[in-house]
C-alpha positions as CSV (number, residue, x, y, z in Angstrom):
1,X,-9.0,19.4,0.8
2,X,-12.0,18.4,3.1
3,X,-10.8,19.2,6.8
4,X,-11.8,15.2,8.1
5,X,-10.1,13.8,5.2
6,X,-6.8,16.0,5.7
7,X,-7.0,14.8,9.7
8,X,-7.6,10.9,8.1
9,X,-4.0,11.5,5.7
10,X,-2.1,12.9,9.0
11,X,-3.3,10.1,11.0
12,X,-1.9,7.7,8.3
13,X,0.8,9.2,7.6
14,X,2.5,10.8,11.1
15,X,5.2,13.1,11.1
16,X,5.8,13.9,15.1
17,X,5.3,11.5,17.3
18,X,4.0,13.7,20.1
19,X,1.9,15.6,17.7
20,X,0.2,12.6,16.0
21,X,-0.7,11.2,19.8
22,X,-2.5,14.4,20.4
23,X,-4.3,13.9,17.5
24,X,-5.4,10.6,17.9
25,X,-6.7,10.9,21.7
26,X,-8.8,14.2,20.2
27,X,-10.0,12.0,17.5
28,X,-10.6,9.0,19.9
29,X,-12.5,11.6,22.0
30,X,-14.9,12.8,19.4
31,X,-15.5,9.5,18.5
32,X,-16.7,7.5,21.4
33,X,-17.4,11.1,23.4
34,X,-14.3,10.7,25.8
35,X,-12.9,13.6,27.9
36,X,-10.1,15.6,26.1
37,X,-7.8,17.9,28.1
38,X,-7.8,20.9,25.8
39,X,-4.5,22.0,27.6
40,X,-3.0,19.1,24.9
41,X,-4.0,21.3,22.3
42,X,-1.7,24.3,23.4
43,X,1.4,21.6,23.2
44,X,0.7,21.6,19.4
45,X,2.5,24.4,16.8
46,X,0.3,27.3,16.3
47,X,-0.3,25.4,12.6
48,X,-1.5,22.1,14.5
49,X,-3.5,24.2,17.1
50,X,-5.1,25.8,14.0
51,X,-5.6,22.5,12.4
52,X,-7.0,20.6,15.5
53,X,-9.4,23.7,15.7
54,X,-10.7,23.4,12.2
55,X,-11.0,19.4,12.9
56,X,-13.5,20.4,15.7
57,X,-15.7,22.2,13.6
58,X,-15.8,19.9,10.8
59,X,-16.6,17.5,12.8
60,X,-19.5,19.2,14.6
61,X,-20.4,20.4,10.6
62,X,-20.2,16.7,9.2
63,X,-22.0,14.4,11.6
64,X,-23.5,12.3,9.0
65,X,-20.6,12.1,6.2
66,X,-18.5,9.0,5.0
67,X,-15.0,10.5,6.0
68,X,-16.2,10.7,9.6
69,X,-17.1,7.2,9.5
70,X,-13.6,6.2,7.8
71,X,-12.0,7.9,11.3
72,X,-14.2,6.0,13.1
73,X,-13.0,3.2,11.6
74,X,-9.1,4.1,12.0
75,X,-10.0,5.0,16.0
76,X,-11.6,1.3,16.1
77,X,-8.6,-0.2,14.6
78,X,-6.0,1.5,16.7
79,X,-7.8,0.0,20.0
80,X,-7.0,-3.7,18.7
């Protein structure tokens, strides 16, 4: 599965409360080009640091692609 659409599903569908939050604010950050404090990422399991990793270079890799867009959307949506 895509990287961006595997983030999108554990956005959707959150397991750890603390986890997901990091998640979102790295998410919110890549989308609107906020700070993140990278030190959240070392709070994470070594599978979620792994994952969050991966998220950044898919991201970089797929500027232009509908799943980003879809996050976008979720980020926008959270902020109502």
């Amino acid at each position: 599965m895509n990287t961006l659409k595997q983030l999108k599903k554990q956005l959707l569908n959150a397991k750890h409360q603390k986890d997901s939050e990091v998640f979102w604010r790295l998410v919110r950050a890549l989308c609107l080009q906020e700070d993140f404090r990278l030190a959240e990422l070392y709070e994470l399991s070594y599978d979620d640091f792994q994952f969050a990793l991966d998220v950044i270079k898919s991201w970089r890799l797929d500027r232009y692609t509908k799943t980003r867009e879809r996050i976008r959307e979720l980020v926008d949506a959270q902020q109502e």
